[in-house]
PyMOL Python script that loads the backbone (N, CA, C, O; Angstrom):
from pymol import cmd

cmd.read_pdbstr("""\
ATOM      1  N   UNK A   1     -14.516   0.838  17.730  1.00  0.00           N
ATOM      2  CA  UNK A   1     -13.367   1.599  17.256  1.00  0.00           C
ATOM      3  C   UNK A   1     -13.058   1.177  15.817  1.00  0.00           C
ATOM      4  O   UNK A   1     -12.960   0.020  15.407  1.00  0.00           O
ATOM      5  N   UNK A   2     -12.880   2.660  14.906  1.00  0.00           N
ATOM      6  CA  UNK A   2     -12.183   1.496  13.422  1.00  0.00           C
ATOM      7  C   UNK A   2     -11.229   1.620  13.378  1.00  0.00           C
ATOM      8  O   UNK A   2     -10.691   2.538  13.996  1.00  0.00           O
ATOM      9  N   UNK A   3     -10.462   0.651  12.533  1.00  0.00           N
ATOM     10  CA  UNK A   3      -9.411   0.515  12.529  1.00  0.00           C
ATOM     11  C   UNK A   3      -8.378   1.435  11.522  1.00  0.00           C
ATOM     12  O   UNK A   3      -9.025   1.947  10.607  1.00  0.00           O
ATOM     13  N   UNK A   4      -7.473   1.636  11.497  1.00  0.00           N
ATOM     14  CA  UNK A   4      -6.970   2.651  10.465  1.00  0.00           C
ATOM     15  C   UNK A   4      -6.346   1.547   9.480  1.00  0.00           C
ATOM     16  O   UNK A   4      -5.548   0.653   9.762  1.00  0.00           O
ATOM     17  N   UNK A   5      -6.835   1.807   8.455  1.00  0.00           N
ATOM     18  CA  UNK A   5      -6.620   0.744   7.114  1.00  0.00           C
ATOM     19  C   UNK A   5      -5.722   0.869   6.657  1.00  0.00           C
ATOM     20  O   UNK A   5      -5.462   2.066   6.538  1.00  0.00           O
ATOM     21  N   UNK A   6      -4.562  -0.134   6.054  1.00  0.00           N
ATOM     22  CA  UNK A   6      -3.250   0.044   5.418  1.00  0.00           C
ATOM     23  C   UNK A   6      -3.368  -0.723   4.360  1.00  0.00           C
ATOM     24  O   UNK A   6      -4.156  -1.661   4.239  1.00  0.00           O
ATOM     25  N   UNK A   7      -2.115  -0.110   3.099  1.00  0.00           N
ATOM     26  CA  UNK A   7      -2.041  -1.371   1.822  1.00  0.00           C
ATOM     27  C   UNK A   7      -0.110  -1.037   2.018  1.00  0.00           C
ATOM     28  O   UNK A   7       0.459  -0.226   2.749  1.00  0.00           O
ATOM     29  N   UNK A   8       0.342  -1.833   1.239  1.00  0.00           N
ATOM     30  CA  UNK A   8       1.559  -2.214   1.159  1.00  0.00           C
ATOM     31  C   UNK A   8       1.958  -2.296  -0.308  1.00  0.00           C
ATOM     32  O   UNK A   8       1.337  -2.748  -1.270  1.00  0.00           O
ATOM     33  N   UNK A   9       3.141  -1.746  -0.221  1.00  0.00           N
ATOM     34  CA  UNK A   9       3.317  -1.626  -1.986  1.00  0.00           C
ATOM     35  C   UNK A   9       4.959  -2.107  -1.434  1.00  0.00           C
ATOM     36  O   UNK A   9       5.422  -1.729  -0.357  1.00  0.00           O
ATOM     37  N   UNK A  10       5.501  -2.766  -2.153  1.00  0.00           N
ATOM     38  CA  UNK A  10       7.223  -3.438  -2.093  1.00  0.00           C
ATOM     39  C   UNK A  10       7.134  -4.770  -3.075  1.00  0.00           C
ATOM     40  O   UNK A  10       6.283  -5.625  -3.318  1.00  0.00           O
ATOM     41  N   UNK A  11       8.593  -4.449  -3.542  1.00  0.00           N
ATOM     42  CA  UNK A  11       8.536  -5.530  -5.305  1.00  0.00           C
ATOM     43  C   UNK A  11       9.033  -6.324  -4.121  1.00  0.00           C
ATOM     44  O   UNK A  11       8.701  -7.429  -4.550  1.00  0.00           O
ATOM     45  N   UNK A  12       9.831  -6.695  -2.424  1.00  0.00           N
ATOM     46  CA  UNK A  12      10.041  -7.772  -1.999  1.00  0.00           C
ATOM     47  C   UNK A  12       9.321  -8.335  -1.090  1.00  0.00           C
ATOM     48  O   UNK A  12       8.929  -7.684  -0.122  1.00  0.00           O
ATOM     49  N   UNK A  13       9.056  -9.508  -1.236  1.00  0.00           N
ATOM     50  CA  UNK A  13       8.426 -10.081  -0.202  1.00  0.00           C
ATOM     51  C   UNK A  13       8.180 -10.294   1.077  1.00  0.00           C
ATOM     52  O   UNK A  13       7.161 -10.299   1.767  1.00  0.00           O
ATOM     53  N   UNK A  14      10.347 -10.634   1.435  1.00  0.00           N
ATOM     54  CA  UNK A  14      10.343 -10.667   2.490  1.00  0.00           C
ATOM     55  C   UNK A  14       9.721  -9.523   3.736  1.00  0.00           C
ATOM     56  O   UNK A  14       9.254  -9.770   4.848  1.00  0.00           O
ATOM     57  N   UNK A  15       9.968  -8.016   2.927  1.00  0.00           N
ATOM     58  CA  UNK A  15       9.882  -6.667   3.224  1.00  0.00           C
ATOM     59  C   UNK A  15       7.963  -6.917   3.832  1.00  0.00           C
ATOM     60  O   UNK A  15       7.609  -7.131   4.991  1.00  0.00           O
ATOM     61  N   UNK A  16       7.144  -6.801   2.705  1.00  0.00           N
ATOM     62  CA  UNK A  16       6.184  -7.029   3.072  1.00  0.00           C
ATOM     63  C   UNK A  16       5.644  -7.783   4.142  1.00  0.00           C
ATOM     64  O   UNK A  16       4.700  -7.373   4.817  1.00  0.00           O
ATOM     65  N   UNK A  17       6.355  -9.152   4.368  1.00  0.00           N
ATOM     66  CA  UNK A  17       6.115  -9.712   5.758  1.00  0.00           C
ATOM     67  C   UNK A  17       6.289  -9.378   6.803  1.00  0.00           C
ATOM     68  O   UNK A  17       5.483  -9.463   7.730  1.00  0.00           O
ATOM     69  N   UNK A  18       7.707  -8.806   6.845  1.00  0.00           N
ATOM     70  CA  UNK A  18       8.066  -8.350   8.083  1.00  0.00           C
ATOM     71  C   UNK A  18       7.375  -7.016   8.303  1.00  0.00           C
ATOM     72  O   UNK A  18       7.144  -6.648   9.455  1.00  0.00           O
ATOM     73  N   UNK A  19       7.033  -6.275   7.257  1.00  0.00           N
ATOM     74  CA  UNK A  19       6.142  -4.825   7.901  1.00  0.00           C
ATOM     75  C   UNK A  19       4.595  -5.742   8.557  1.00  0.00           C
ATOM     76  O   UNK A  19       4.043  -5.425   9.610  1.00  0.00           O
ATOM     77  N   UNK A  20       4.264  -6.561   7.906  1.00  0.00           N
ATOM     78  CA  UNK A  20       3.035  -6.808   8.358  1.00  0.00           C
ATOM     79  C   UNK A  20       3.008  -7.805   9.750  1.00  0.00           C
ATOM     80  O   UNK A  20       2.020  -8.044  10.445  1.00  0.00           O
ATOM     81  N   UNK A  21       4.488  -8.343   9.950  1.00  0.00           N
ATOM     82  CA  UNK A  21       4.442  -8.877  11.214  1.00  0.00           C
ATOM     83  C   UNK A  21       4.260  -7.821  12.406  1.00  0.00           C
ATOM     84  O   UNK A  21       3.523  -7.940  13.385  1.00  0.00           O
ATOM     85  N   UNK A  22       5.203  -6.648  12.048  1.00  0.00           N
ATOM     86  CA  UNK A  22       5.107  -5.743  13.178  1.00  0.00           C
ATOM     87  C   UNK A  22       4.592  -4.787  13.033  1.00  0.00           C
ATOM     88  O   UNK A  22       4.895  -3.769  13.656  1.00  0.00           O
ATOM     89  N   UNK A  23       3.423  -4.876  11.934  1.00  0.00           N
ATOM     90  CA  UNK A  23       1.920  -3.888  12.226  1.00  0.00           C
ATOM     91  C   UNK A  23       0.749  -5.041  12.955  1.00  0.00           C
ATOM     92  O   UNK A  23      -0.462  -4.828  13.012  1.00  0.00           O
ATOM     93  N   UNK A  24       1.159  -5.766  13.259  1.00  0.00           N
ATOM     94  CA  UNK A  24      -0.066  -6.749  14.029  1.00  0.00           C
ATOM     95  C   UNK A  24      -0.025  -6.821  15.119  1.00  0.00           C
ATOM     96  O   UNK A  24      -0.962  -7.230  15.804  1.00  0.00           O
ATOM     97  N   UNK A  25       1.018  -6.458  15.534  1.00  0.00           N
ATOM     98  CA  UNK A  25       0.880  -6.210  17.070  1.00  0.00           C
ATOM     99  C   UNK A  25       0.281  -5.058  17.895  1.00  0.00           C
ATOM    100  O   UNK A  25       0.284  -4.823  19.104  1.00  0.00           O
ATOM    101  N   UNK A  26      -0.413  -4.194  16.452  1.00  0.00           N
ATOM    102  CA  UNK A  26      -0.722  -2.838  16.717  1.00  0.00           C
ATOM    103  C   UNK A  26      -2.603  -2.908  16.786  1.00  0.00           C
ATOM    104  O   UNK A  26      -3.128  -2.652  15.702  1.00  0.00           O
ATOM    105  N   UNK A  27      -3.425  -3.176  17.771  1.00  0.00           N
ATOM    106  CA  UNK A  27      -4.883  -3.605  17.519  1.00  0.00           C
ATOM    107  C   UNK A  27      -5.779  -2.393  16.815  1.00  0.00           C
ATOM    108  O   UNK A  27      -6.979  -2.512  16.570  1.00  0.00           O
ATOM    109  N   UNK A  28      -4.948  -1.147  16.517  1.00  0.00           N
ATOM    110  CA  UNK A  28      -5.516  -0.343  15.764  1.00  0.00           C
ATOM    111  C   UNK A  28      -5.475  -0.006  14.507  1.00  0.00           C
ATOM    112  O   UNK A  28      -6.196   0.838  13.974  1.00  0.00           O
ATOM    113  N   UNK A  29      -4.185  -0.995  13.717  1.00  0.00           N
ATOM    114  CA  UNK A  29      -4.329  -1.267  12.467  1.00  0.00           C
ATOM    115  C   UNK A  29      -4.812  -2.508  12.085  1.00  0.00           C
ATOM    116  O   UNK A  29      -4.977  -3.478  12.825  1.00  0.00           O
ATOM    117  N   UNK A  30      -5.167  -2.389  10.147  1.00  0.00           N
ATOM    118  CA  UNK A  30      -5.058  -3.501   9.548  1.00  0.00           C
ATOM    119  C   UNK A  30      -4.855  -3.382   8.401  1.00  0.00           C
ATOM    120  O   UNK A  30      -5.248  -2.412   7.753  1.00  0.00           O
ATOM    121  N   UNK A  31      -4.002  -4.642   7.784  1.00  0.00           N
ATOM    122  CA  UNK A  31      -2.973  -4.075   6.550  1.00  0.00           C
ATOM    123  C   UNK A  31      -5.091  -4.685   5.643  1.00  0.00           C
ATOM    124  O   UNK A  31      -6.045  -5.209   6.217  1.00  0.00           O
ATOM    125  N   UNK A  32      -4.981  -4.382   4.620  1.00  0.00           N
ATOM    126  CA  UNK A  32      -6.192  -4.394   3.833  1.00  0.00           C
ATOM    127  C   UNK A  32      -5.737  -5.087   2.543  1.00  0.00           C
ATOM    128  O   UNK A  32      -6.634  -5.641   1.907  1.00  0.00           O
ATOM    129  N   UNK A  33      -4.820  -5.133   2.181  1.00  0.00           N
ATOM    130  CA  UNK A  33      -3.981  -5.786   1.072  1.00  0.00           C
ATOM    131  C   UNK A  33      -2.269  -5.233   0.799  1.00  0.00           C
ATOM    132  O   UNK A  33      -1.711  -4.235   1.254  1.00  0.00           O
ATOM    133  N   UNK A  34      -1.837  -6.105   0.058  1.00  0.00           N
ATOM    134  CA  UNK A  34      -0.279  -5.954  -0.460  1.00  0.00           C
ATOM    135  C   UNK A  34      -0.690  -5.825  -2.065  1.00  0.00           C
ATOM    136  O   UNK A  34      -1.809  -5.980  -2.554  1.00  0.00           O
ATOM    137  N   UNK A  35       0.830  -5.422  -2.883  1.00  0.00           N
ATOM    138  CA  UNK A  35       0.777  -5.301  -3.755  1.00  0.00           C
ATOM    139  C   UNK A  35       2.515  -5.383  -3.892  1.00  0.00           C
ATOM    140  O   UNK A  35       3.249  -4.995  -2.983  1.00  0.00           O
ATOM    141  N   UNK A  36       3.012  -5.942  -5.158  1.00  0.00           N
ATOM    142  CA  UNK A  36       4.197  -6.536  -5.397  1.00  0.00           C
ATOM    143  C   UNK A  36       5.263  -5.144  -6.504  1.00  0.00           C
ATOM    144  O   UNK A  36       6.488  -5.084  -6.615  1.00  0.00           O
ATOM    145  N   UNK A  37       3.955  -4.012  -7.288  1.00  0.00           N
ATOM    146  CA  UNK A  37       4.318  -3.292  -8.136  1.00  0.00           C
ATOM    147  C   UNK A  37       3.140  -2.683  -8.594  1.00  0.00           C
ATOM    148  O   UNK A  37       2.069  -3.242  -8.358  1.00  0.00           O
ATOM    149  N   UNK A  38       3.176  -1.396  -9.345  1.00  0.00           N
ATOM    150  CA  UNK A  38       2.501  -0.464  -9.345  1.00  0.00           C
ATOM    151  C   UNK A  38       1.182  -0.899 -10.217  1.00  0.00           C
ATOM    152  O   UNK A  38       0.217  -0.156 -10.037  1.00  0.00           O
ATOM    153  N   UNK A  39       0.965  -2.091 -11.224  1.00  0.00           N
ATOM    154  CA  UNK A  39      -0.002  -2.219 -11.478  1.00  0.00           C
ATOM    155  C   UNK A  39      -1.584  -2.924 -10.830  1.00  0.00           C
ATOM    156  O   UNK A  39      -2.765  -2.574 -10.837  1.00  0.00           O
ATOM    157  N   UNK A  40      -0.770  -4.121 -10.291  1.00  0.00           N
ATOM    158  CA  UNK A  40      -1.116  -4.542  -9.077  1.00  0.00           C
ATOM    159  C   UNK A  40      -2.131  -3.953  -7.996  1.00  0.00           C
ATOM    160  O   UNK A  40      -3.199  -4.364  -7.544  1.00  0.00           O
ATOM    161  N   UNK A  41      -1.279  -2.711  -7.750  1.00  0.00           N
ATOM    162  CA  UNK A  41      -1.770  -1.941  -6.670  1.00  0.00           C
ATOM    163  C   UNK A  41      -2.677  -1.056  -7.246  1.00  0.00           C
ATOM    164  O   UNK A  41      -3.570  -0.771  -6.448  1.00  0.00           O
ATOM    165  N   UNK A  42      -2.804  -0.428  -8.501  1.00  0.00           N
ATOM    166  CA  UNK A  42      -3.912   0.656  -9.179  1.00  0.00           C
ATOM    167  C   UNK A  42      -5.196  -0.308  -9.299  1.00  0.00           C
ATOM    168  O   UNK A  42      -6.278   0.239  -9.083  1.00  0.00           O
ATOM    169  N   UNK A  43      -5.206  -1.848  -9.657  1.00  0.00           N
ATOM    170  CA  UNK A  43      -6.093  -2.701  -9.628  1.00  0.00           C
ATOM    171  C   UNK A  43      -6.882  -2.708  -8.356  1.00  0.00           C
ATOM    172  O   UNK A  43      -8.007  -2.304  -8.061  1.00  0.00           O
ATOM    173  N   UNK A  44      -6.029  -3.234  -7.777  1.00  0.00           N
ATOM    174  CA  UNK A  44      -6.497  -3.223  -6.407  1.00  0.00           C
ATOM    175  C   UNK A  44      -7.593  -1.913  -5.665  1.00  0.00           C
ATOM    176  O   UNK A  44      -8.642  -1.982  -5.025  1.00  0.00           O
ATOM    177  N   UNK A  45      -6.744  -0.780  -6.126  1.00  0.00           N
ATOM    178  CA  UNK A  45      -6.924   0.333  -5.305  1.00  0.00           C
ATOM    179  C   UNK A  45      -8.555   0.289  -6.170  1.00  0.00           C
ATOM    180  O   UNK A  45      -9.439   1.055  -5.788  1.00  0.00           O
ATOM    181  N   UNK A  46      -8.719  -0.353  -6.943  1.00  0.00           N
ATOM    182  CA  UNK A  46     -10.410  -0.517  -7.730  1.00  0.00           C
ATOM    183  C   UNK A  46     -11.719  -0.378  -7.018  1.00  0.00           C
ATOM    184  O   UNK A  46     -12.771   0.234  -7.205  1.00  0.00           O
ATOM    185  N   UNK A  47     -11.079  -1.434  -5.863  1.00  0.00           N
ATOM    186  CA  UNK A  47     -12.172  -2.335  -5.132  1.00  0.00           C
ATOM    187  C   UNK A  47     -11.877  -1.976  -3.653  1.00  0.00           C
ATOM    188  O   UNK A  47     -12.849  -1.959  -2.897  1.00  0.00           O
ATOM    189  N   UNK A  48     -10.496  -1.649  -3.082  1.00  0.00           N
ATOM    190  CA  UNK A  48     -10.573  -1.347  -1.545  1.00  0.00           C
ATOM    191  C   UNK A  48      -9.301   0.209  -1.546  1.00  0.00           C
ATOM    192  O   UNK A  48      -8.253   0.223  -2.192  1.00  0.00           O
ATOM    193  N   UNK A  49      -9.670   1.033  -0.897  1.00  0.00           N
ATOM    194  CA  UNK A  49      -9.229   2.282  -0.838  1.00  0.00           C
ATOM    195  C   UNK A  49      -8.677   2.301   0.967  1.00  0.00           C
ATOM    196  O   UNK A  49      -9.394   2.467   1.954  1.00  0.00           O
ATOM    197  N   UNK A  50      -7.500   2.118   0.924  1.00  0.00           N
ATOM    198  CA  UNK A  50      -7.163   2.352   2.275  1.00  0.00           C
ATOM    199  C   UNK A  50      -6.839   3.519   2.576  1.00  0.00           C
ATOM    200  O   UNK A  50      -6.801   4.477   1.804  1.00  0.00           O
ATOM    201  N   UNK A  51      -6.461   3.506   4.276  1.00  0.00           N
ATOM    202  CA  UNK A  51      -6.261   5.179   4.757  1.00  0.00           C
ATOM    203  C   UNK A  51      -5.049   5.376   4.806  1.00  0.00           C
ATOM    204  O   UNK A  51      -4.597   6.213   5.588  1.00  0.00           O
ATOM    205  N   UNK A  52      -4.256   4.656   3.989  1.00  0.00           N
ATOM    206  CA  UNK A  52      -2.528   4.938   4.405  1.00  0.00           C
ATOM    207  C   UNK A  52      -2.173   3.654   3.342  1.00  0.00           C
ATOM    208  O   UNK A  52      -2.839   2.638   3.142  1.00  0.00           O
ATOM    209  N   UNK A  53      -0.703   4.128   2.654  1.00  0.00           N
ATOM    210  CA  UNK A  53      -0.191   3.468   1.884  1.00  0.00           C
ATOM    211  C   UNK A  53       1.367   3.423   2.381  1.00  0.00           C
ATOM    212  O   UNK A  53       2.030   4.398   2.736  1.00  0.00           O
ATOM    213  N   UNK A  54       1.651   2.521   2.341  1.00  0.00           N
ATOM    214  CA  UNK A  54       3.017   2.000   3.016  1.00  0.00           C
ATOM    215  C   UNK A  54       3.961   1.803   1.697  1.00  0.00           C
ATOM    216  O   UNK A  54       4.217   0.678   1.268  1.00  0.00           O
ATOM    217  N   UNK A  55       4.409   2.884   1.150  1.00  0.00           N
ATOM    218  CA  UNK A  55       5.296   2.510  -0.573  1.00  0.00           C
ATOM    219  C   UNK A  55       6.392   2.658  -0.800  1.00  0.00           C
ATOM    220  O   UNK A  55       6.802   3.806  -0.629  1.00  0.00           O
ATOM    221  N   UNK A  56       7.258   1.755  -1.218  1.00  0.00           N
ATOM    222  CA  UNK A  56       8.291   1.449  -1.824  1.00  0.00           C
ATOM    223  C   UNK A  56       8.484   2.444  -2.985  1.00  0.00           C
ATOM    224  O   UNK A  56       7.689   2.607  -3.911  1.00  0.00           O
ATOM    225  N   UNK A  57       9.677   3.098  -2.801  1.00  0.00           N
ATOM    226  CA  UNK A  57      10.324   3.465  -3.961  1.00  0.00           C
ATOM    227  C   UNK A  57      10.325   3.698  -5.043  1.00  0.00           C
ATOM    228  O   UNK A  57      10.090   4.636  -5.805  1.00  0.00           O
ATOM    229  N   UNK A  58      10.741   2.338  -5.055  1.00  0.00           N
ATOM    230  CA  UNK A  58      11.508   2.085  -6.345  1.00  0.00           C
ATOM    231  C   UNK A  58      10.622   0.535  -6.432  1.00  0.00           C
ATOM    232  O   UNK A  58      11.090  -0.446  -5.855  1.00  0.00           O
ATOM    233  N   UNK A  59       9.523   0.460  -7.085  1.00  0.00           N
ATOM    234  CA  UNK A  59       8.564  -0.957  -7.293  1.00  0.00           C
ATOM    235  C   UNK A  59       8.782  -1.084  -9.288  1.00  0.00           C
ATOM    236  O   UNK A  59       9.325  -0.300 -10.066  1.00  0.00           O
ATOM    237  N   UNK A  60       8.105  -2.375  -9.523  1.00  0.00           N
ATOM    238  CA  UNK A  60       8.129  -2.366 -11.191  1.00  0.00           C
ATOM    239  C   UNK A  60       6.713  -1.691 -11.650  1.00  0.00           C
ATOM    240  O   UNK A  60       5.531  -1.877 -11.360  1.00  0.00           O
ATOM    241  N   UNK A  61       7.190  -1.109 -12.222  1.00  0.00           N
ATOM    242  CA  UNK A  61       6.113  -0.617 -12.989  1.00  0.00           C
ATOM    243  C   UNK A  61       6.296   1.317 -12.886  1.00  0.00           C
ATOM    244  O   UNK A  61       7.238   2.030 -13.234  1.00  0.00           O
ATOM    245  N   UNK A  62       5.458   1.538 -12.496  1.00  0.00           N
ATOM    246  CA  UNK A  62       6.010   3.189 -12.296  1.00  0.00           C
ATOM    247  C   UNK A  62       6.839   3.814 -11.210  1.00  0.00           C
ATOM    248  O   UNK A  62       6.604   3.490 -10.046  1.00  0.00           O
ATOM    249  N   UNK A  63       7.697   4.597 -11.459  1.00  0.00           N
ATOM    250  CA  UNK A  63       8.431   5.477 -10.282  1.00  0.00           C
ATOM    251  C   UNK A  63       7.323   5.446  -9.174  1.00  0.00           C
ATOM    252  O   UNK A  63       6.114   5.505  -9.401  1.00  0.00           O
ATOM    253  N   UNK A  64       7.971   5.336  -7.826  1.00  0.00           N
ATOM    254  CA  UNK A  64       7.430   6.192  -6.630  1.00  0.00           C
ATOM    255  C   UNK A  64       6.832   7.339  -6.784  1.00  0.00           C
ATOM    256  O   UNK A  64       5.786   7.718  -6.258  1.00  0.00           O
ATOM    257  N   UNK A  65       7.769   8.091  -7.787  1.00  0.00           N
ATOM    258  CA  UNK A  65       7.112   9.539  -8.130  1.00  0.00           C
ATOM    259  C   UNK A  65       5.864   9.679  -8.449  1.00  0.00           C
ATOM    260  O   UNK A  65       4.922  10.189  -7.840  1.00  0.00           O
ATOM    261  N   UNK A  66       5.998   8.865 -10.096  1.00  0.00           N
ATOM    262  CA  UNK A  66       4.950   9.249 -10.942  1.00  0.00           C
ATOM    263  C   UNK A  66       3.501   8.344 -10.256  1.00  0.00           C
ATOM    264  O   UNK A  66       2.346   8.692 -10.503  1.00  0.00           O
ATOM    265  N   UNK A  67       3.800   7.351  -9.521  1.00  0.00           N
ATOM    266  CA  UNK A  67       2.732   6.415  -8.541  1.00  0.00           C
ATOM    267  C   UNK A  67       2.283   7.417  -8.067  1.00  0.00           C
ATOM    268  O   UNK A  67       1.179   7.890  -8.337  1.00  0.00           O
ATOM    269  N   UNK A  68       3.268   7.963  -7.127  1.00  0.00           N
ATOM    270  CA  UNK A  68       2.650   8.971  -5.902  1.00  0.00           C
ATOM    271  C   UNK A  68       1.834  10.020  -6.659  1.00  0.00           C
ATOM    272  O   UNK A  68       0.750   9.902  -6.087  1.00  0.00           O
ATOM    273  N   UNK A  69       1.663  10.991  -7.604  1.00  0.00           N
ATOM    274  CA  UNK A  69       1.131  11.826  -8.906  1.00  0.00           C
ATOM    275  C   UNK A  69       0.310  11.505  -9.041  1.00  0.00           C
ATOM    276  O   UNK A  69      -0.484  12.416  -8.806  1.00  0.00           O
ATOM    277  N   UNK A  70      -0.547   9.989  -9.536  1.00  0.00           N
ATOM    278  CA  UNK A  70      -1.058   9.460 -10.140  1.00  0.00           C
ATOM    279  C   UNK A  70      -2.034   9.273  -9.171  1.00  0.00           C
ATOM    280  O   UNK A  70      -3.228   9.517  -9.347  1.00  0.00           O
ATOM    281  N   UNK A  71      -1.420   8.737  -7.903  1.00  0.00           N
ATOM    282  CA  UNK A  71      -2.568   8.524  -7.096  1.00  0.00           C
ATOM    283  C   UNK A  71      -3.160   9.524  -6.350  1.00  0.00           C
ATOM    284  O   UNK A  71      -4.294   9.517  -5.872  1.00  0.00           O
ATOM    285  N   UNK A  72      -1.998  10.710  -6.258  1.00  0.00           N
ATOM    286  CA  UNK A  72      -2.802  12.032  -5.624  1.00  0.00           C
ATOM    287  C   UNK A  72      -4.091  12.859  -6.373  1.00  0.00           C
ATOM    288  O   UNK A  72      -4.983  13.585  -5.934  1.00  0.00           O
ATOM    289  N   UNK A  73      -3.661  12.291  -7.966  1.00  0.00           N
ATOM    290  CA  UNK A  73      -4.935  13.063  -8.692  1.00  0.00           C
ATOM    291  C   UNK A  73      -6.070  12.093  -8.536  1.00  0.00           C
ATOM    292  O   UNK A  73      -7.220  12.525  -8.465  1.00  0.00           O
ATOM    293  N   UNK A  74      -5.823  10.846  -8.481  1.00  0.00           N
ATOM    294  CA  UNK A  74      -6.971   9.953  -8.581  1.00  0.00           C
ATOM    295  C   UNK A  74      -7.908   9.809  -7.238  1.00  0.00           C
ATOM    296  O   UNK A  74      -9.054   9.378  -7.364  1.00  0.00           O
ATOM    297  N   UNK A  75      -7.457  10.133  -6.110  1.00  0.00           N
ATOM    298  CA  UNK A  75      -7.691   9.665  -4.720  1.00  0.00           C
ATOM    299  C   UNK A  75      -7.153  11.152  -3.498  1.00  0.00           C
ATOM    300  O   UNK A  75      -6.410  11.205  -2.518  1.00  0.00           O
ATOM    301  N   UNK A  76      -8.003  12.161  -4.241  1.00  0.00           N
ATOM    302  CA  UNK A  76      -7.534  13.519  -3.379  1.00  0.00           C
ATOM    303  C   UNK A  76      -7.492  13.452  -2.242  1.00  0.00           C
ATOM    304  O   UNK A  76      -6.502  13.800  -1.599  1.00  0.00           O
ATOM    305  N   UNK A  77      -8.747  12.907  -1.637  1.00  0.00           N
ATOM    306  CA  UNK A  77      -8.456  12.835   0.112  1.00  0.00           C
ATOM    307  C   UNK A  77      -7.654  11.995   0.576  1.00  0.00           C
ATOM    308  O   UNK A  77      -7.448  11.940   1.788  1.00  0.00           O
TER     309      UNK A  77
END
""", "prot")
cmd.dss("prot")
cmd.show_as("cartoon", "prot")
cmd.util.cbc("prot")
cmd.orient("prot")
């Protein structure tokens, strides 16, 4: 079975833990990486492309908006 791949985008920490405590109890996910703010996460998104993005708002670096834009042109499917 694969697993359905997640990344995490939130400027807080605590936030990030606790989503990833109570996605582990789930044996059909796995978080694939975090990211603290929008540059972070475009780096990232370099090298591992998950199937679901878990995103914050309001992170440093670009709007939610213009993130969400950015990554719909870059990453169509």
């Amino acid at each position: 079975m694969n697993k359905i791949r997640l990344a995490i985008i939130d400027d807080h920490q605590v936030v990030i833990n606790g989503l990833i405590s109570m996605l582990a109890a789930d044996q059909e996910l796995q978080v694939e990486f975090t990211a603290q703010n929008s540059g972070e996460l475009l780096d990232k998104l370099e090298t591992v492309v998950p199937d679901v993005l878990l995103m914050d708002m309001q992170v440093p670096g670009l709007s939610g908006v213009e993130l969400g834009k950015k990554l719909a042109k870059q990453y169509p499917a």
